[in-house]
C-alpha positions in Angstrom: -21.1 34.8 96.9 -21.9 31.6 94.4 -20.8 28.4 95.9 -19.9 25.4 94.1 -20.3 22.0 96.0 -19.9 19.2 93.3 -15.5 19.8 92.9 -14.3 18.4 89.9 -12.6 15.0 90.4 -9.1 15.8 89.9 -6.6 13.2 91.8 -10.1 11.6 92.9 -8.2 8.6 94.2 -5.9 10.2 96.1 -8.4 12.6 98.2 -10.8 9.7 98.7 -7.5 7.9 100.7 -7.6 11.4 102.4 -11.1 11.2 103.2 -10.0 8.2 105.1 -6.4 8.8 106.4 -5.6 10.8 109.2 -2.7 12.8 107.9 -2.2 15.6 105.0 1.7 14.8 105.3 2.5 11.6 105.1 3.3 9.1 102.0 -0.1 8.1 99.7 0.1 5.3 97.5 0.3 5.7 93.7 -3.2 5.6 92.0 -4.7 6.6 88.6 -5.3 10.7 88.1 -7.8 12.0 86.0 -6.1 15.7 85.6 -8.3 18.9 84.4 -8.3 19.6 80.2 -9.0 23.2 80.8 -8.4 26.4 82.5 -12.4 26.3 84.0 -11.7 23.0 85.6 -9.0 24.1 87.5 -10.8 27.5 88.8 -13.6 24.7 89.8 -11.1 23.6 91.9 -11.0 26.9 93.8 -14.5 27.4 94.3 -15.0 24.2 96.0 -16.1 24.4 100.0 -12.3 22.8 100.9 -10.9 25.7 99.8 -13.4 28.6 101.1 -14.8 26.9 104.6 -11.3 26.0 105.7 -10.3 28.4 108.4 -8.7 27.5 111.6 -11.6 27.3 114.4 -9.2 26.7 117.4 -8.4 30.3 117.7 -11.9 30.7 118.0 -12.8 28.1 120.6 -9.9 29.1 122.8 -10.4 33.2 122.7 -12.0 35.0 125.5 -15.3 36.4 123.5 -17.5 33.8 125.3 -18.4 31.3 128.1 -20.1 28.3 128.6 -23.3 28.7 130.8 -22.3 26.3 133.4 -20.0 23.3 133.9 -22.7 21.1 132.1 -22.6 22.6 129.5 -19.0 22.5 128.8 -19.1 18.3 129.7 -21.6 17.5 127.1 -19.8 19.6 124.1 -19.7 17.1 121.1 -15.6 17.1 121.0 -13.0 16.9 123.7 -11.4 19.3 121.4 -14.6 22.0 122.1 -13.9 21.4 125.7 -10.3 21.5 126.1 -9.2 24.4 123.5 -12.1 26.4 126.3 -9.8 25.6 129.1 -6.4 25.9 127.4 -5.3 22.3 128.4 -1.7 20.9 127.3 -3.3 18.4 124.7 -6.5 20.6 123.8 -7.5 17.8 121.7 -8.2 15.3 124.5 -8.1 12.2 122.1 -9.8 13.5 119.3 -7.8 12.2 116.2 -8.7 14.0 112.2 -8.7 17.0 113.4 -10.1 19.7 110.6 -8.1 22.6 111.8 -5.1 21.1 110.3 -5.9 18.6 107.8 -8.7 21.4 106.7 -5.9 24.3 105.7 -3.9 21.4 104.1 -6.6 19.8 101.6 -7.2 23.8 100.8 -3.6 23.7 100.3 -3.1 20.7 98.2 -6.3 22.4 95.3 -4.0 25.6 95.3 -1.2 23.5 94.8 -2.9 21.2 92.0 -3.7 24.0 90.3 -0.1 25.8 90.8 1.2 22.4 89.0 -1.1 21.8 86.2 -1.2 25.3 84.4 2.5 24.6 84.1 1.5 23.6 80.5 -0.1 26.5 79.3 0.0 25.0 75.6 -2.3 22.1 76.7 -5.2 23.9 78.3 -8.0 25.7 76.2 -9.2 29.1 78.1 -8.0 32.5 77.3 -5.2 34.1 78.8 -7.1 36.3 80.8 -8.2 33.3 82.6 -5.6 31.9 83.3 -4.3 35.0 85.0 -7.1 35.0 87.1 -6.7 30.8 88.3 -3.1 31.0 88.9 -3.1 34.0 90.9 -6.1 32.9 92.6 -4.4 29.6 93.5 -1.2 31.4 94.7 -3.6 34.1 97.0 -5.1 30.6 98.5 -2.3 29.6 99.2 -0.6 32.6 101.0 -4.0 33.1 102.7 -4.2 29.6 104.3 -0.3 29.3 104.8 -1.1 32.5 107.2 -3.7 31.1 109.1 -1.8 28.2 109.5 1.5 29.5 111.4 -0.5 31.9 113.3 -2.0 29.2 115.1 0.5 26.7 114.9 3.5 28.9 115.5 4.6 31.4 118.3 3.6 35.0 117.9 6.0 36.5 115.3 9.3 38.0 116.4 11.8 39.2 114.1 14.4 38.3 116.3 13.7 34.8 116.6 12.3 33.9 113.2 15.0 32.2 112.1 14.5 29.8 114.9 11.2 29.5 115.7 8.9 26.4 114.1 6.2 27.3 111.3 4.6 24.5 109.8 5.4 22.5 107.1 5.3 23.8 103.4 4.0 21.5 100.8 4.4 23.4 97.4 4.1 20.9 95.2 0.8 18.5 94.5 2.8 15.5 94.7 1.5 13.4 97.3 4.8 11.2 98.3 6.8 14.4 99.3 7.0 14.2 103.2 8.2 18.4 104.8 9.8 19.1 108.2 8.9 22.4 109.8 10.1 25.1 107.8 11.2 28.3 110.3 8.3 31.0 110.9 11.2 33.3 108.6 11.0 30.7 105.7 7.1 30.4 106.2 6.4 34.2 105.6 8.8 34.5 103.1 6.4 31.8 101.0 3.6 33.7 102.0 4.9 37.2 100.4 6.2 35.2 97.3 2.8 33.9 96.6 1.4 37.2 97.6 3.4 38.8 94.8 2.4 36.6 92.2 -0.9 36.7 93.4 -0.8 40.5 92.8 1.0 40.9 89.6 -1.8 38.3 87.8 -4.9 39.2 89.8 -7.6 41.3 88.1 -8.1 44.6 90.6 -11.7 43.4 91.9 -13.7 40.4 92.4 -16.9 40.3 89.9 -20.6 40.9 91.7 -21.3 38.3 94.3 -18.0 36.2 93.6 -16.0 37.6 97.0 -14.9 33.9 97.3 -12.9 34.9 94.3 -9.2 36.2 94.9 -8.8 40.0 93.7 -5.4 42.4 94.4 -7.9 44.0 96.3 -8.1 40.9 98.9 -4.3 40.9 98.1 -4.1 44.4 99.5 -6.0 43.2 102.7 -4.3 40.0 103.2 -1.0 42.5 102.9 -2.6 44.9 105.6 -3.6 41.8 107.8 -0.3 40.2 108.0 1.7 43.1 108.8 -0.4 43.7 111.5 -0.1 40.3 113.2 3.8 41.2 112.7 4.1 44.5 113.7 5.0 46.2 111.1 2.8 48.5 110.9 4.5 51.2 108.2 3.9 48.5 105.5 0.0 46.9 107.3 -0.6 51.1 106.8 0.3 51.0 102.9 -1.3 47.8 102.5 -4.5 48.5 104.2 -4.4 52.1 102.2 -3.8 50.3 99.2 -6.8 48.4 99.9 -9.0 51.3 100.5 -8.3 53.6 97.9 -9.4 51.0 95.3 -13.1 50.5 97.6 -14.2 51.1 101.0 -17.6 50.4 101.2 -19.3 49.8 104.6 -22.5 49.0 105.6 -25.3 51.8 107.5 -26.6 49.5 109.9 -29.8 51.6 110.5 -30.3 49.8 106.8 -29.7 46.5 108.4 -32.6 45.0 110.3 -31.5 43.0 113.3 -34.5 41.0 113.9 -33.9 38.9 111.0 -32.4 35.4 111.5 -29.7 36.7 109.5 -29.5 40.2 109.1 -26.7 40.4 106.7 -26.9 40.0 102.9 -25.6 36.8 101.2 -23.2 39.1 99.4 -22.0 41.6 101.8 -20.9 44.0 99.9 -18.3 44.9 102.9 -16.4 41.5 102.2 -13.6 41.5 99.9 -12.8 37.8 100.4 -15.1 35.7 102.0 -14.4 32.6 104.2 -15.6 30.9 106.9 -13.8 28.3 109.7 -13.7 24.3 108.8 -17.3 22.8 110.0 -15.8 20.7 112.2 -17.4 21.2 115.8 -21.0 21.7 117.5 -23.2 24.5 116.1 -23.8 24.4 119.8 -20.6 26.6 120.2 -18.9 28.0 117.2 -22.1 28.7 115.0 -24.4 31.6 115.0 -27.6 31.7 116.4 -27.8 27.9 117.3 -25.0 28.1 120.1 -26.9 27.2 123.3 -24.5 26.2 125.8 -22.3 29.4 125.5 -22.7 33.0 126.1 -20.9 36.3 124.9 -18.7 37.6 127.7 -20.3 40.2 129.3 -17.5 42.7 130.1 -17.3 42.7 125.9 -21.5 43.1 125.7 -20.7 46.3 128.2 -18.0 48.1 125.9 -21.5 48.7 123.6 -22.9 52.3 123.9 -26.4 53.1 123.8 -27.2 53.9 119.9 -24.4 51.6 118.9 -26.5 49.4 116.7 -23.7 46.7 116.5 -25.3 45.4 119.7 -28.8 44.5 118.4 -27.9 43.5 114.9 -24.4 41.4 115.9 -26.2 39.9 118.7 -29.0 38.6 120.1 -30.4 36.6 123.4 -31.3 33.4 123.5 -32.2 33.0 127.7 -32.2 35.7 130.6 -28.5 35.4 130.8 -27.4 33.8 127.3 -26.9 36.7 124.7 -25.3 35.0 121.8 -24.0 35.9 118.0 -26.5 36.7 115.7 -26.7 35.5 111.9 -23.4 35.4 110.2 -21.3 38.1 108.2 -22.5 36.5 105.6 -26.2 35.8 104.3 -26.9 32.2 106.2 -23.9 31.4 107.1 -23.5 30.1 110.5 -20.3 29.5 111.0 -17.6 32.3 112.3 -16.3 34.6 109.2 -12.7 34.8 108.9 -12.5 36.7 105.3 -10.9 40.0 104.6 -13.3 42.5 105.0 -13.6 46.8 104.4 -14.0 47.5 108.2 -10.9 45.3 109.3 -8.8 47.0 106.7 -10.2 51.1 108.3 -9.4 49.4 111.9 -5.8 48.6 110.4 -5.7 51.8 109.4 -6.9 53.6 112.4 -4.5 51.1 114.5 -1.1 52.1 112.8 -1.9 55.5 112.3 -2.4 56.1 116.2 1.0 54.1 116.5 2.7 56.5 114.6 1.4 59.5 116.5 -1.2 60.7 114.0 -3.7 60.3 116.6 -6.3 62.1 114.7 -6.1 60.8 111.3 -6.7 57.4 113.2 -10.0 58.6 115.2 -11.0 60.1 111.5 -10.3 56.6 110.4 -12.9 55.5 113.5 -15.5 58.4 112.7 -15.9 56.8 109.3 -16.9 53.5 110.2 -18.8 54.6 114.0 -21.2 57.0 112.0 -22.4 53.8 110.3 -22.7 51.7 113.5 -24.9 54.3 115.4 -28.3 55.2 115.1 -29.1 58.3 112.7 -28.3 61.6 114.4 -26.7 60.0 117.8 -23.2 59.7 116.9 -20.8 62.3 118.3 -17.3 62.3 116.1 -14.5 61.1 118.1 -11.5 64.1 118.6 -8.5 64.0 120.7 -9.5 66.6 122.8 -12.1 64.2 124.3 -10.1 60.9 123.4 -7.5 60.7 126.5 -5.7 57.6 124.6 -6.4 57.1 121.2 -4.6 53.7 120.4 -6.4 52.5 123.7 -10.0 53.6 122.2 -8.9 51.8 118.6 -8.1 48.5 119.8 -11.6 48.6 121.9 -13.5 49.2 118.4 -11.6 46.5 116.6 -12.3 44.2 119.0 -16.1 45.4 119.4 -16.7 45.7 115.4 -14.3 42.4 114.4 -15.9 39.8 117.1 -16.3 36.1 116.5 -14.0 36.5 113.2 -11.5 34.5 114.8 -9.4 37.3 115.0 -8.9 37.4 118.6 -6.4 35.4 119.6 -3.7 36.3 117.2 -4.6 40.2 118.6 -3.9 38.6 122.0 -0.6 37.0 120.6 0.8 39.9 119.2 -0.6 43.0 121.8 1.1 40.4 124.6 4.3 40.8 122.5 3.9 44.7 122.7 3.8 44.5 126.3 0.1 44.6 127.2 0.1 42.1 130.2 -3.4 40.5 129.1 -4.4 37.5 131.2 -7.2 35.6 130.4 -8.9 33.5 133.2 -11.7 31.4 133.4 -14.1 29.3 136.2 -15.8 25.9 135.4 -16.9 24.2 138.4 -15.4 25.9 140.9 -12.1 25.7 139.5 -10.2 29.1 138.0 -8.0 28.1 134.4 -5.8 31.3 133.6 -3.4 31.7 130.7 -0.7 34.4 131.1 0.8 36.5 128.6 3.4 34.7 125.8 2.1 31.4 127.5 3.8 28.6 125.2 -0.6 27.7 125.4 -1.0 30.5 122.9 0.6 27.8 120.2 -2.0 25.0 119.3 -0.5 21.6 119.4 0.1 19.7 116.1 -2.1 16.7 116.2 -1.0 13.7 117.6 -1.9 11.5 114.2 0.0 14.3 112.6 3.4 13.5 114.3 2.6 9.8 114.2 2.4 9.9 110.8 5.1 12.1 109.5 7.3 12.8 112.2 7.0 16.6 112.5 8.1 18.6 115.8 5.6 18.9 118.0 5.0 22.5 119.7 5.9 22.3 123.8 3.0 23.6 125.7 
């Protein structure tokens, strides 16, 4: 994937005074513009590093993949926010004010906006239609992608019958910078997400071109579909989505061609992504990065789920002290912060998932054998039937959460498996003391920070 770094400097006054504020909501000042000429400039916009490393990390420090190694450990982190997201406190942010995971999504917000707003006049930008095409759909994807990984984080776990009621987060659709939003309901928030969606898809081109994933494509529409519907259980449409999605490419790795003893075994351009992103860079590469995190561990009862031959469990991880296995390299090339893009093996475990819901219980293990043949060493993998598979939905949710780890992914599979009824209850012990959250916990919502409310009033979420 190419990365830009130097963005154009579109409204430069305005996100300097961001650079410097605490809040993405409340009233700027007036200041001079300098406002894109053409069609180019604008896609600039969406190629910058606000827009692609701009993922939600909470869900990440808060899940139940890892551990800190002792109590420590956990004191020295270098936010409160690291330490008190790990133990689910009331205020996980324990003082910490500017915090990435919302103003992060909302500068990514405000480019797709920018954009949204100035190819309004067509007639005054040079670049062929074709192009502009591509940047408005591409603005419209961002912001349906980052609108979702707002509210399931921010918001309780979708329910349809309390959608109407229950907070989302604020929706800014305009670039204007004096235009102050309330909490729109989670029903009003997904309903903006599947209208940009739909634009997204009627203007997008059908792939990305080579070693652009960054770049929006109807296939990342497709997955984005698939995702979405999963977090909200409806799993007829996350199964037409996700087919959608692999019928146009379904590419997955062999990992007997990966090699595991590299610092970072997988290529820059995974050709398995179909949209690539990665969480803001907001916290220690102690905890949330690959291959640097020294103070934390992968939960063991996850490193046991690994059969032998499964080469997932030299190549995702690796260990760093007699009891410290940790991630490996990133998803991507050197990335070493978590991956949260769409990607061809989330979309088969979709798939496989809503399949086995609907009783098709071996078209979803088919789904499985597809993907496990890759995983395992040559010759040593065994195809999955239901003769020896006593609960197939049981067996799928162990591989997605095996094959999708540290994707920050986790905890809105917690959220919404809690909703079905699963009775999961995560627990941990830090010096001697036990922290549990139970199932539907109001914990499972992250608070809106403090600056946030100070500064524009919003509702903050009860925990």
């Amino acid at each position: 994937m190419k990365r830009k770094y130097n963005t154009l400097p579109l409204l430069i006054t305005v996100i300097i005074c961001w650079s410097c504020g605490k809040s993405f909501l409340d009233p700027k000042p007036s200041s001079s513009i300098i406002i894109p000429t053409t069609i180019e400039e604008y896609k600039a916009l969406l190629e910058s590093s606000d827009v692609y490393a701009a993922s939600v990390a909470l869900s990440q420090l808060a899940s139940d993949e890892y551990y800190f190694l002792n109590e420590e450990s956990w004191s020295s982190t270098y936010t409160a926010t690291e330490r008190e997201s790990f133990i689910w406190a009331k205020d996980i942010y324990g003082g910490d004010v500017n915090i990435q995971d919302w103003n992060g999504p909302y500068k990514a917000i405000f480019y797709a906006n920018s954009v949204i707003d100035g190819l309004k006049d067509r007639e005054k930008l040079s670049g062929s239609d074709e192009e502009y095409n591509l940047v408005k759909g591409w603005a419209h994807f961002v912001r349906s992608y980052t609108y979702f990984d707002l509210i399931r984080n921010f918001s309780p776990a979708y329910d349809p019958a309390t959608e109407g009621s229950d907070l989302g987060v604020p929706l800014k659709l305009t670039s204007g910078v004096d235009d102050i939003q309330q909490r729109a309901s989670v029903k009003q928030c997904y309903d903006q997400i599947f209208a940009d969606l739909n634009v997204a898809r009627s203007l997008l081109q059908p792939t990305y071109p080579d070693g652009h994933q960054n770049q929006a494509s109807r296939l990342a529409v497709y997955a984005l579909g698939a995702r979405i519907n999963l977090y909200q259980r409806k799993y007829e449409q996350a199964l037409k989505y996700a087919d959608s999605c692999l019928n146009e490419y379904n590419y997955l790795l062999d990992y007997n061609e990966v090699d595991g003893t590299q610092r970072f075994p997988f290529p820059a351009n995974n050709p398995e992504s179909i949209f690539t992103t990665s969480t803001v860079i907001a916290y220690s590469t102690q905890t949330v990065a690959s291959r640097t995190n020294t103070k934390i561990a992968i939960d063991s009862n996850l490193l046991k789920t690994y059969e032998e031959n499964d080469l997932r469990r030299t190549i995702l991880y690796r260990t760093a002290g007699v009891n410290n296995v940790v991630m490996n390299g990133g998803y991507f090339g050197i990335g070493l912060y978590p991956y949260t893009g769409l990607a061809v093996d989330e979309q088969y475990l979709i798939r496989a998932e809503c399949l086995a819901r609907e009783g098709n219980e071996q078209a979803a293990l088919d789904n499985l054998n597809v993907l496990l043949v890759r995983r395992f060493k040559t010759g040593t993998f065994l195809p999955l039937t239901t003769g020896e598979v006593t609960n197939v939905l049981e067996r799928v949710l162990l591989e997605r959460r095996k094959e999708l780890v540290w994707r920050c992914l986790r905890w809105g599979d917690l959220k919404r498996l809690n909703k079905e009824g699963a009775i999961i209850t995560l627990t941990r012990v830090l010096g001697g003391t036990t922290y549990s959250l139970p199932p539907n916990d109001p914990r499972y919502v992250f608070n809106i920070p403090a600056d946030e409310i100070t500064l524009s009033g919003i509702q903050q979420n009860l925990r």
